[in-house]
PyMOL Python script that loads the backbone (N, CA, C, O; Angstrom):
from pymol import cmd

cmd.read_pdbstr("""\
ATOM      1  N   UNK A   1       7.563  -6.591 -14.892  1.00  0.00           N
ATOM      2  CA  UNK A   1       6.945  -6.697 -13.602  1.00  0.00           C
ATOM      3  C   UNK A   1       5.448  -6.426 -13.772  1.00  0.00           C
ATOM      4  O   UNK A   1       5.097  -5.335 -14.221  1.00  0.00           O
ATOM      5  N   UNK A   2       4.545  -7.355 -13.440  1.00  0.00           N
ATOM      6  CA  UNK A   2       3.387  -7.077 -13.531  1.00  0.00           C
ATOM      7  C   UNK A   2       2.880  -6.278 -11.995  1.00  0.00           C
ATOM      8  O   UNK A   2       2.609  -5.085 -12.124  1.00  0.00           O
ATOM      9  N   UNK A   3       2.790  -6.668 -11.065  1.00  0.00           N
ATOM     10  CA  UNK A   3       2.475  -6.290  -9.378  1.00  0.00           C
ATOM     11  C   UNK A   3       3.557  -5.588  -8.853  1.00  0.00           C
ATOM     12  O   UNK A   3       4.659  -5.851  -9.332  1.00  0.00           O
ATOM     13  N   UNK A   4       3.482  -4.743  -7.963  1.00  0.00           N
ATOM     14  CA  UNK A   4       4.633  -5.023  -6.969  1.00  0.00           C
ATOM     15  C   UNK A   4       4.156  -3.925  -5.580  1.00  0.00           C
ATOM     16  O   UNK A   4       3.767  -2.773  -5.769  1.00  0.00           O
ATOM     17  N   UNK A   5       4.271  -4.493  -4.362  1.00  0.00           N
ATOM     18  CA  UNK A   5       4.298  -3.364  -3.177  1.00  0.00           C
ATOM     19  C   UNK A   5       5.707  -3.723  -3.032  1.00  0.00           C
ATOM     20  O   UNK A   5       6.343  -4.728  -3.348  1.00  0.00           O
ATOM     21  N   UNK A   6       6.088  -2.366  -2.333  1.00  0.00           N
ATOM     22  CA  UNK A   6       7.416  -2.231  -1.504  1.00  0.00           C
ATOM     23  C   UNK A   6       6.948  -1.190  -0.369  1.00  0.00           C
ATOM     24  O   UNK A   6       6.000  -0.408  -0.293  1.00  0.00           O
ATOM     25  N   UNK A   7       8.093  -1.540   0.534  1.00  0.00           N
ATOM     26  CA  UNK A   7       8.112  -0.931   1.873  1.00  0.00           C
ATOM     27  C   UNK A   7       9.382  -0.261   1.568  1.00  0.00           C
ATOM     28  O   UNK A   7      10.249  -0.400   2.430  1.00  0.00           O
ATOM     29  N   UNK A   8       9.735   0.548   0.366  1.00  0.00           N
ATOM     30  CA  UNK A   8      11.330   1.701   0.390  1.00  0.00           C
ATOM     31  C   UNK A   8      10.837   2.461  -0.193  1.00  0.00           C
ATOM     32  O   UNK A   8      11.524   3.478  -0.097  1.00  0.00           O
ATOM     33  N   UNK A   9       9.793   2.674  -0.945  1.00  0.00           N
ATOM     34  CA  UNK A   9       9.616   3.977  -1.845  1.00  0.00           C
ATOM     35  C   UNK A   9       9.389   5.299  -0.633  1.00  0.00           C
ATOM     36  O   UNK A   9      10.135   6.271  -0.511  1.00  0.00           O
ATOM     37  N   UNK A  10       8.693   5.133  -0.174  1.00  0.00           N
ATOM     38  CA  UNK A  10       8.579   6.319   1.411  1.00  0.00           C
ATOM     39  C   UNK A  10       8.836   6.220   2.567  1.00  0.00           C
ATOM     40  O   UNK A  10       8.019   6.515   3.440  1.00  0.00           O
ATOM     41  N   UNK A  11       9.682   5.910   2.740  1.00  0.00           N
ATOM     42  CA  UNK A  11      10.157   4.770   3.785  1.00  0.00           C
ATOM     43  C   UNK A  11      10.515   5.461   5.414  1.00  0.00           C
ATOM     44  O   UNK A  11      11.589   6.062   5.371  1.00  0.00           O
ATOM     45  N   UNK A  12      10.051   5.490   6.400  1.00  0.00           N
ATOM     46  CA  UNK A  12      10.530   5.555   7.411  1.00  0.00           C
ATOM     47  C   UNK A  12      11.172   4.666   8.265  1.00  0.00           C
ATOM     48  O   UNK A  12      11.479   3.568   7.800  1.00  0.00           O
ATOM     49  N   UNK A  13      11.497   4.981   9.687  1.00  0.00           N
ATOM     50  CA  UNK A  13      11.817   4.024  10.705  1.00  0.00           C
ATOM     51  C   UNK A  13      10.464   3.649  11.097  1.00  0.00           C
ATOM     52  O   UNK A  13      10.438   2.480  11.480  1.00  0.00           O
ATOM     53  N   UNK A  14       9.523   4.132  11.130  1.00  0.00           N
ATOM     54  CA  UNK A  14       8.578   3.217  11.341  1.00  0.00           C
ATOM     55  C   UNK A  14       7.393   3.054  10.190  1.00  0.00           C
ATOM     56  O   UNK A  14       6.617   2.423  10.909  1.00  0.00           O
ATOM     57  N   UNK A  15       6.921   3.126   9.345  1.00  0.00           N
ATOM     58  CA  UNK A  15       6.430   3.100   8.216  1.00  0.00           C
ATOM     59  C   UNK A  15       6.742   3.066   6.810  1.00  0.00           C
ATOM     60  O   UNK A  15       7.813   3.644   6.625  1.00  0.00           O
ATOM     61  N   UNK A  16       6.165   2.557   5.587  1.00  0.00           N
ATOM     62  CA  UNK A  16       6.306   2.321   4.413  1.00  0.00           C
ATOM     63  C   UNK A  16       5.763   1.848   3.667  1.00  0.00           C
ATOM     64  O   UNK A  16       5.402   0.707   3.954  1.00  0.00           O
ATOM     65  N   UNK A  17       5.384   2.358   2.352  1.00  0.00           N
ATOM     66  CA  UNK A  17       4.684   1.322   1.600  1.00  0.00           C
ATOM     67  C   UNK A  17       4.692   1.806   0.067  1.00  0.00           C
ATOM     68  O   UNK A  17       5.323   2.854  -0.066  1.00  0.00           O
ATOM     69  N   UNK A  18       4.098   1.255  -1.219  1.00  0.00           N
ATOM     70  CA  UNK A  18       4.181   1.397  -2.532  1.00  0.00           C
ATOM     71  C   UNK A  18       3.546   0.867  -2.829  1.00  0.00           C
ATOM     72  O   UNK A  18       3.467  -0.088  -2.057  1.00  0.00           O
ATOM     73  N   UNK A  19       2.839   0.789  -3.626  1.00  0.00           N
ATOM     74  CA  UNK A  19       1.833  -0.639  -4.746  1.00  0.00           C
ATOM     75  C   UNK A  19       1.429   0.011  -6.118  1.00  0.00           C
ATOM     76  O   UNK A  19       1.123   1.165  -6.416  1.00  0.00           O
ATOM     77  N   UNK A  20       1.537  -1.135  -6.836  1.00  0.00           N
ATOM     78  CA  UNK A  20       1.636  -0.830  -8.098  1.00  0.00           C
ATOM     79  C   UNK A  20       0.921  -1.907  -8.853  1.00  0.00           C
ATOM     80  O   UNK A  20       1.215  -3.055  -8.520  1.00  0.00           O
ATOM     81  N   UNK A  21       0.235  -1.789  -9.595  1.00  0.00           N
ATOM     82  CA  UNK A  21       0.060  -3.324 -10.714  1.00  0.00           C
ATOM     83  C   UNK A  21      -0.434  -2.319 -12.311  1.00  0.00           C
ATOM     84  O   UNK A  21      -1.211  -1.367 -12.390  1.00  0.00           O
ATOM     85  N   UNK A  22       0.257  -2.906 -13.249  1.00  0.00           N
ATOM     86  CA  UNK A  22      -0.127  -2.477 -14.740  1.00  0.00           C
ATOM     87  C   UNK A  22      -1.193  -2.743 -14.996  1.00  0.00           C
ATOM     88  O   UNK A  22      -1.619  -3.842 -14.640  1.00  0.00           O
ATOM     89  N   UNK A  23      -2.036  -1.825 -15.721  1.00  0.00           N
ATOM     90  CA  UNK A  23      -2.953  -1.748 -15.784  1.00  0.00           C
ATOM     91  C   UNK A  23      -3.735  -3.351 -16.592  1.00  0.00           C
ATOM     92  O   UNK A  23      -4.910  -3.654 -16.388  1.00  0.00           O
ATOM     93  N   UNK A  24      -2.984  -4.010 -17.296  1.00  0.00           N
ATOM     94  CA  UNK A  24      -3.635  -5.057 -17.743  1.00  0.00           C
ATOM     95  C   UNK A  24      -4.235  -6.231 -16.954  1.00  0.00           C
ATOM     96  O   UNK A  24      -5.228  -6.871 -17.299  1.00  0.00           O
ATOM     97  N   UNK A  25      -3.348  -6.467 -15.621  1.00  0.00           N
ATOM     98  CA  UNK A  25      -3.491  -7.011 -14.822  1.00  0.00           C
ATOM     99  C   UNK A  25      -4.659  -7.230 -13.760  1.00  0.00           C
ATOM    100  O   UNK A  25      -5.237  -8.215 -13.303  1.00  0.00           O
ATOM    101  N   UNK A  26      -4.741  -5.762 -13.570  1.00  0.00           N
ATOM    102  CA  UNK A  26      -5.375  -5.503 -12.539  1.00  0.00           C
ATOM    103  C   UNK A  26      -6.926  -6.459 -12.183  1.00  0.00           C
ATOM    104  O   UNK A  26      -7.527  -7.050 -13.080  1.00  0.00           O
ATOM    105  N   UNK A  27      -7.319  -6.456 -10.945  1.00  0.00           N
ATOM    106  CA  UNK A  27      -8.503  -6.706 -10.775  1.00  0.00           C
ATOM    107  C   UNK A  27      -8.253  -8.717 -10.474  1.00  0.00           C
ATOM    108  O   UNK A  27      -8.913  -9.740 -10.287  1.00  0.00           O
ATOM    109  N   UNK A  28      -7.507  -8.464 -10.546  1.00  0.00           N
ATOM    110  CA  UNK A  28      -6.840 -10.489 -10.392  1.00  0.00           C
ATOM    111  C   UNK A  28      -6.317 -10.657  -8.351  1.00  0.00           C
ATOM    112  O   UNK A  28      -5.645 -11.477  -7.724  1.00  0.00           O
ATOM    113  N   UNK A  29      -7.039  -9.465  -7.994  1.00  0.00           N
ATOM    114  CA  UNK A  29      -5.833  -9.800  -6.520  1.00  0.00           C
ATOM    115  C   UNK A  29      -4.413  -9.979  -6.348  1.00  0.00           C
ATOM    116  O   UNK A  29      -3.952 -10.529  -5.348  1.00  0.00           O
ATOM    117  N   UNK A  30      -3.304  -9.282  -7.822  1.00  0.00           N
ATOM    118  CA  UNK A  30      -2.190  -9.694  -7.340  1.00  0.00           C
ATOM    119  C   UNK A  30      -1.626  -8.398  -5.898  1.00  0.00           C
ATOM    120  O   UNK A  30      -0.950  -8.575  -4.885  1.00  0.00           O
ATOM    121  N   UNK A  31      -2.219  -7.310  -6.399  1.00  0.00           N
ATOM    122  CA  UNK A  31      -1.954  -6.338  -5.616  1.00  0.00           C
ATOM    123  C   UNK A  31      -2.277  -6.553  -3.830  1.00  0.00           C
ATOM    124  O   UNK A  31      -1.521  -6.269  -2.901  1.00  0.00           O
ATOM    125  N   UNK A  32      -3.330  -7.005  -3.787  1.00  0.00           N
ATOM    126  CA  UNK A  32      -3.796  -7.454  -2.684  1.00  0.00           C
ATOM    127  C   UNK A  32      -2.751  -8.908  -2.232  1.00  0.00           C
ATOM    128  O   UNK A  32      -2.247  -8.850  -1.110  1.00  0.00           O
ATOM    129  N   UNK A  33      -2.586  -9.590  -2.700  1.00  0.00           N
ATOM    130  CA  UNK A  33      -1.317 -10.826  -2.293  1.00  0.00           C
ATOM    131  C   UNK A  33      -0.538  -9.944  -2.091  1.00  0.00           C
ATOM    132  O   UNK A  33      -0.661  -9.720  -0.887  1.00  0.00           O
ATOM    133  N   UNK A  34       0.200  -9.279  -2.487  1.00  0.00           N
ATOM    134  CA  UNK A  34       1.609  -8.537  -2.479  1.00  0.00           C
ATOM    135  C   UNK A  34       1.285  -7.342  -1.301  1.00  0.00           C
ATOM    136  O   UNK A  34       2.347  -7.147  -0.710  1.00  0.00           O
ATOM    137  N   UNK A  35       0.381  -6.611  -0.833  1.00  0.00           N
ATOM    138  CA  UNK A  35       0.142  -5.450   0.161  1.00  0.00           C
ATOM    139  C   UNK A  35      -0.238  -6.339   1.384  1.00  0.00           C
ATOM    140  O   UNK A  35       0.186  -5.797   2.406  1.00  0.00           O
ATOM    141  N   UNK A  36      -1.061  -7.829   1.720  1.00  0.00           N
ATOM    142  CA  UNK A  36      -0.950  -8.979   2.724  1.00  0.00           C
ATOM    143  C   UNK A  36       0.346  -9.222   2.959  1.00  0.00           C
ATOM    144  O   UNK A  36       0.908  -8.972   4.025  1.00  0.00           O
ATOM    145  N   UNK A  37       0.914  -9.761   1.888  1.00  0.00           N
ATOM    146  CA  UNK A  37       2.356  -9.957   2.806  1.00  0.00           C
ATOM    147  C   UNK A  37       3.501  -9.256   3.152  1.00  0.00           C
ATOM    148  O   UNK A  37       4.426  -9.459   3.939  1.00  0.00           O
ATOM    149  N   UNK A  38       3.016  -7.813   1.857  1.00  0.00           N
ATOM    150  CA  UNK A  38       4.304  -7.000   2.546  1.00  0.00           C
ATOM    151  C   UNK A  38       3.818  -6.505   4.560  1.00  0.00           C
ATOM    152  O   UNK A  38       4.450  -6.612   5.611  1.00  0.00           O
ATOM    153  N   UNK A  39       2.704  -6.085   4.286  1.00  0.00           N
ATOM    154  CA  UNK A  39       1.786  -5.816   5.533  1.00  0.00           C
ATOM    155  C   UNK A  39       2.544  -7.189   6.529  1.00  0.00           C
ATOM    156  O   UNK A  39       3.510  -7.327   7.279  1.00  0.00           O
ATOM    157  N   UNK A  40       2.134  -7.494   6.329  1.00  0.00           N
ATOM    158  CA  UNK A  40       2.343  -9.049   7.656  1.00  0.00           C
ATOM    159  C   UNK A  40       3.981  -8.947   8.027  1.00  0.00           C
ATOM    160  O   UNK A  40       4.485  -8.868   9.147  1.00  0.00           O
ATOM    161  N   UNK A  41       4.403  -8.965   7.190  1.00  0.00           N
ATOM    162  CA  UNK A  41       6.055  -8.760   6.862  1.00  0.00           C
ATOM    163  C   UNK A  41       6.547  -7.797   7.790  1.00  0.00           C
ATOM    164  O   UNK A  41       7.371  -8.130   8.642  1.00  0.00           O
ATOM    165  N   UNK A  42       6.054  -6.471   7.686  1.00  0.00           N
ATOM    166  CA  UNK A  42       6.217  -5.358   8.058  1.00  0.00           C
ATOM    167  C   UNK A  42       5.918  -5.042   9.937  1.00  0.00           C
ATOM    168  O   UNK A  42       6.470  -4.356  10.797  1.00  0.00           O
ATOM    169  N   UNK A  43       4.894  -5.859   9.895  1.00  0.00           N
ATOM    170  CA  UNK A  43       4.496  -6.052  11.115  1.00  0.00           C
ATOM    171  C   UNK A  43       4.633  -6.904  12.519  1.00  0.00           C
ATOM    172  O   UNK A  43       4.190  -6.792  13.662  1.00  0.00           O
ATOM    173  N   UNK A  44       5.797  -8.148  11.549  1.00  0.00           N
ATOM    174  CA  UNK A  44       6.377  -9.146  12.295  1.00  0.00           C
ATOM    175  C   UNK A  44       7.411  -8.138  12.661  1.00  0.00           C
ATOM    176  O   UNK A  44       7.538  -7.860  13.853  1.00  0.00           O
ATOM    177  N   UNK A  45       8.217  -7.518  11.707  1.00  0.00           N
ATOM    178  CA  UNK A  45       9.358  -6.516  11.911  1.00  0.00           C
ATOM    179  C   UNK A  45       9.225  -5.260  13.059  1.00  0.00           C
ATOM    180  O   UNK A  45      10.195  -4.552  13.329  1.00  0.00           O
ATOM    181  N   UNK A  46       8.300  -5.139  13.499  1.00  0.00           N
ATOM    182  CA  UNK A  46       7.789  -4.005  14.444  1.00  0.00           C
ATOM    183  C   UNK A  46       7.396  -2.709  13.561  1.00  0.00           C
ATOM    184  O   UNK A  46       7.531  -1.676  14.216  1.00  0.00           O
ATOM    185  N   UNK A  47       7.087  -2.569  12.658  1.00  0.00           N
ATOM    186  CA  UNK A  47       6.572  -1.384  11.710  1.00  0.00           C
ATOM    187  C   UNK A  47       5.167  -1.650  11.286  1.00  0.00           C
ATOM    188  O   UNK A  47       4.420  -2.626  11.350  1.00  0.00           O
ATOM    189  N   UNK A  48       5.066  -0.297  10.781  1.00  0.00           N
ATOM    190  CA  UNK A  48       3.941   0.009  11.006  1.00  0.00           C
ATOM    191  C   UNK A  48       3.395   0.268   9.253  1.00  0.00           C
ATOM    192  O   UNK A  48       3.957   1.118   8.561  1.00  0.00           O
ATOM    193  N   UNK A  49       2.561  -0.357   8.858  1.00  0.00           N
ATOM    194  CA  UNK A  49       2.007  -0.266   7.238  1.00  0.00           C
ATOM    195  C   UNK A  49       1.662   0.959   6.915  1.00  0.00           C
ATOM    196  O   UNK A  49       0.736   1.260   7.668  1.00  0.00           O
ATOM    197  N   UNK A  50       1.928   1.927   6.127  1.00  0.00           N
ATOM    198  CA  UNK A  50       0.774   2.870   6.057  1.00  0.00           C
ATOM    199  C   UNK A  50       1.141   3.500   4.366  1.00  0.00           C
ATOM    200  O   UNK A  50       2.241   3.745   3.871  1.00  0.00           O
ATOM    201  N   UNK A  51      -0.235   3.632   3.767  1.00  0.00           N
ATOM    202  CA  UNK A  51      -0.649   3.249   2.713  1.00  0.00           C
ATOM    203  C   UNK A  51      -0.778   5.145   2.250  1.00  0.00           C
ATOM    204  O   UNK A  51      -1.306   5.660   3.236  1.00  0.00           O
ATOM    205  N   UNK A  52      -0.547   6.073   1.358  1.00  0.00           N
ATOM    206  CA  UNK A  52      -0.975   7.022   1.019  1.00  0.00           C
ATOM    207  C   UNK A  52      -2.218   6.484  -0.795  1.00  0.00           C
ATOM    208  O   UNK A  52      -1.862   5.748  -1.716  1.00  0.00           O
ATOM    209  N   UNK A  53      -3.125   6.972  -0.692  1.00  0.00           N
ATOM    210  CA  UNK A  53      -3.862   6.344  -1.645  1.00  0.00           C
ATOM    211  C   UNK A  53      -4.627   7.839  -2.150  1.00  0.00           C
ATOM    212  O   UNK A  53      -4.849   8.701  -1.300  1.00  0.00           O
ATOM    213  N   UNK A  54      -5.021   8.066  -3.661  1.00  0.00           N
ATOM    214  CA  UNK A  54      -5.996   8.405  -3.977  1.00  0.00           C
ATOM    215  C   UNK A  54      -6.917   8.416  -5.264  1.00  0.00           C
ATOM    216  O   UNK A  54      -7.389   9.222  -6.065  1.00  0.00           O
ATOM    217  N   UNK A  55      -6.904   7.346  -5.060  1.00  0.00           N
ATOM    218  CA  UNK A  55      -7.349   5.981  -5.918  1.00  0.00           C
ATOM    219  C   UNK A  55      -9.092   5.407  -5.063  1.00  0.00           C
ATOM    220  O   UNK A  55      -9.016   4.867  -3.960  1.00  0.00           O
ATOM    221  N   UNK A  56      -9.865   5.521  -5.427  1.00  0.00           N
ATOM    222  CA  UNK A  56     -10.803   4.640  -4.932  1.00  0.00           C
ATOM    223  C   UNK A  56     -11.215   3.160  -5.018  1.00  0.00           C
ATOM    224  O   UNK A  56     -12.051   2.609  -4.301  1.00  0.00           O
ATOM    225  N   UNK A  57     -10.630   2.707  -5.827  1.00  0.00           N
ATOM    226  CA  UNK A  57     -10.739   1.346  -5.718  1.00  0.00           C
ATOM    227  C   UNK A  57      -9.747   0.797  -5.129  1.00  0.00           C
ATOM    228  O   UNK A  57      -9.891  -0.377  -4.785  1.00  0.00           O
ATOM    229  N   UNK A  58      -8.525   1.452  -4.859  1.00  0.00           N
ATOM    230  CA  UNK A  58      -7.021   1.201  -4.237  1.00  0.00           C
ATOM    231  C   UNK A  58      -7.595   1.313  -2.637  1.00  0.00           C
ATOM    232  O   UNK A  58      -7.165   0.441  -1.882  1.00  0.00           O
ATOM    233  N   UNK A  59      -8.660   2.453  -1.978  1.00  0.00           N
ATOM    234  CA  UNK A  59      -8.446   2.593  -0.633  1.00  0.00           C
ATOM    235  C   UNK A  59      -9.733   1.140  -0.654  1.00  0.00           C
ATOM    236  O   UNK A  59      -9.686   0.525   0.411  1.00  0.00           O
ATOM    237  N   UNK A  60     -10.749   0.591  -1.621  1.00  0.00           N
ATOM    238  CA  UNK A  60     -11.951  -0.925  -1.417  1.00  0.00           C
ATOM    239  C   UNK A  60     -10.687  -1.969  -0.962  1.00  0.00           C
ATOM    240  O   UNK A  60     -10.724  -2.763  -0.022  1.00  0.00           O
ATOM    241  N   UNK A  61      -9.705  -1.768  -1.779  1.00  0.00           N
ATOM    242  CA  UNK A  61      -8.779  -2.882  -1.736  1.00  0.00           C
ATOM    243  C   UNK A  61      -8.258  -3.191  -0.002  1.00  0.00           C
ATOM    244  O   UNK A  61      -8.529  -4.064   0.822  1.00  0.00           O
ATOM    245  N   UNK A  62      -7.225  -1.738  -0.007  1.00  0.00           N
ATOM    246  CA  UNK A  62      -7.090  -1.692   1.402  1.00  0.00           C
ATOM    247  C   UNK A  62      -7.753  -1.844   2.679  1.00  0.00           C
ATOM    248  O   UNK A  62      -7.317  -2.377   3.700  1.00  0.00           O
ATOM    249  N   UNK A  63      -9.235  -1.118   2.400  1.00  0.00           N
ATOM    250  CA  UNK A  63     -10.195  -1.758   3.252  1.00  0.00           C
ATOM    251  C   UNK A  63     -10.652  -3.231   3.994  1.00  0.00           C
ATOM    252  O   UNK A  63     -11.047  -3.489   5.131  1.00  0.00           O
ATOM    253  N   UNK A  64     -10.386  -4.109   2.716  1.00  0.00           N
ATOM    254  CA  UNK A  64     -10.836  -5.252   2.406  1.00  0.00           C
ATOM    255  C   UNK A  64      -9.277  -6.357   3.610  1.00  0.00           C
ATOM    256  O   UNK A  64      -9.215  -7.352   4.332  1.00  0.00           O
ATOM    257  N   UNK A  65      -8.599  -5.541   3.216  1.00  0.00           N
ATOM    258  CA  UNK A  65      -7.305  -6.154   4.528  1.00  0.00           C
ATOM    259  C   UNK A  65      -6.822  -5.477   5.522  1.00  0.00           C
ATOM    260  O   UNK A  65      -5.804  -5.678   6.185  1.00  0.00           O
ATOM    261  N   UNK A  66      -7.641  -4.628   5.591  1.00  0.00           N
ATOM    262  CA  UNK A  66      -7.802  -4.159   6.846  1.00  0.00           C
ATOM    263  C   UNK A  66      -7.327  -2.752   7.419  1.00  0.00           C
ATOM    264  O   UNK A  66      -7.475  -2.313   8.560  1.00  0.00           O
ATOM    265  N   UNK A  67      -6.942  -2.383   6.722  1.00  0.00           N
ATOM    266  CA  UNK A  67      -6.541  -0.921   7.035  1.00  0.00           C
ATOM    267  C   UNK A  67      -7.920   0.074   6.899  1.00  0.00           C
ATOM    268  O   UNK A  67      -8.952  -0.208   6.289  1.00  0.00           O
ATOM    269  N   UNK A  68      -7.700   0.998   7.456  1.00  0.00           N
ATOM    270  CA  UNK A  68      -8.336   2.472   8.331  1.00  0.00           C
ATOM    271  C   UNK A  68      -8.117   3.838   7.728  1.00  0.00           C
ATOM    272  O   UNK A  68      -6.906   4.047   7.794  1.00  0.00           O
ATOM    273  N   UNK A  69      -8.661   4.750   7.233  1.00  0.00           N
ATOM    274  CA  UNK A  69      -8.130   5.642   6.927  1.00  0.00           C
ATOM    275  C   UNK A  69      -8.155   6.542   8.491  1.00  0.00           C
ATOM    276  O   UNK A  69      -9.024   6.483   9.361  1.00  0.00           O
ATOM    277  N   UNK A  70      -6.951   7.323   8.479  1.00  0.00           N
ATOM    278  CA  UNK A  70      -7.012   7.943   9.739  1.00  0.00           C
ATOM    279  C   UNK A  70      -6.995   9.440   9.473  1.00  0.00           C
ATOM    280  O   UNK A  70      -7.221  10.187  10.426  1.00  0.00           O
ATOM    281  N   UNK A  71      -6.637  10.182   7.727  1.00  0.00           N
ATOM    282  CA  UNK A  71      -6.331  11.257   7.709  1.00  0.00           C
ATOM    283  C   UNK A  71      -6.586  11.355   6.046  1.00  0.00           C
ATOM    284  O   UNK A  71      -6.795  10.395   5.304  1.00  0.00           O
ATOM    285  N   UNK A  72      -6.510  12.791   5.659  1.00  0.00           N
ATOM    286  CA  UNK A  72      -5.809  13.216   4.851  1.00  0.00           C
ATOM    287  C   UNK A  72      -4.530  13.890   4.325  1.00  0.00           C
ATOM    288  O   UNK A  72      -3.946  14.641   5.107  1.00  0.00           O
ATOM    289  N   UNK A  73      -3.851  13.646   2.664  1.00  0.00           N
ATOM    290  CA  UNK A  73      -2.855  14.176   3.374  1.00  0.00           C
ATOM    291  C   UNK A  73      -2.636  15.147   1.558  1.00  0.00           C
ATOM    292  O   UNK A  73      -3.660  15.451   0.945  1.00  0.00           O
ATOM    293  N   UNK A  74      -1.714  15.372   1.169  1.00  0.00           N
ATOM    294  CA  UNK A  74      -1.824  16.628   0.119  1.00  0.00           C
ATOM    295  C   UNK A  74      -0.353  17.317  -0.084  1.00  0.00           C
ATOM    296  O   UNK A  74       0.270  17.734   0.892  1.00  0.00           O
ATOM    297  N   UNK A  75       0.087  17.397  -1.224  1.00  0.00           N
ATOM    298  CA  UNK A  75       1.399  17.776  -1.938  1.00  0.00           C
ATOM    299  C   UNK A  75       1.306  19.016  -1.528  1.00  0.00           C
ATOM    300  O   UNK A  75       0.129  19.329  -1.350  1.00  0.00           O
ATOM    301  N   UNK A  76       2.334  20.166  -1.219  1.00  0.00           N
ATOM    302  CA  UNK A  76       2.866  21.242  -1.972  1.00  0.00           C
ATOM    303  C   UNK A  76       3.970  21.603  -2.647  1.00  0.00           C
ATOM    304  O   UNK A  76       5.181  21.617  -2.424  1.00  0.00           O
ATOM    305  N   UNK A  77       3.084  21.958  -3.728  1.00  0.00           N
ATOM    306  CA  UNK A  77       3.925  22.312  -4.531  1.00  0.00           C
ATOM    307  C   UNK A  77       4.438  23.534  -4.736  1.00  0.00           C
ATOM    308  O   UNK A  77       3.647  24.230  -5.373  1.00  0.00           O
ATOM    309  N   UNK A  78       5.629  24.186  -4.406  1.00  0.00           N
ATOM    310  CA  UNK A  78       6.277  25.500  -5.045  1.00  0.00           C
ATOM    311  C   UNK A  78       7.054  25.819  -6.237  1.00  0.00           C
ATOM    312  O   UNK A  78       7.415  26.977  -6.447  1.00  0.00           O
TER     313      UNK A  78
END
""", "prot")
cmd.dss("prot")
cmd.show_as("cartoon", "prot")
cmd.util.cbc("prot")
cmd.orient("prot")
């Protein structure tokens, strides 16, 4: 698998999302094809996209199709 978003890795009733591309790949827009249509997909369905990122070129990407950052958010670990 070179790309892939999914909407099950964190999945709610109303939200979800994943993206991934190997590092050789990258920088080709497959990630961006694959986060457009899972997005569109998601949104015909009545749900809602939402992206956890902390990656900076991952949140240019997201930007670029349209998403918002609205928050931060942060593991604990015990």
């Amino acid at each position: 698998m070179i790309a892939t978003a999914s909407g099950y890795s964190a999945e709610s009733s109303m939200s979800a999302m994943a993206v991934a591309t190997q590092p050789a790949y990258r920088g080709q827009g497959l990630a961006s094809q694959r986060v457009a249509r899972l997005s569109a997909d998601m949104l015909h369905e009545g749900r809602t996209p939402c992206l956890f990122y902390n990656d900076p070129q991952a949140a240019l990407i997201y930007r670029k199709l349209g998403y918002q950052d609205i928050g931060f958010w942060t593991m604990l670990y015990v």
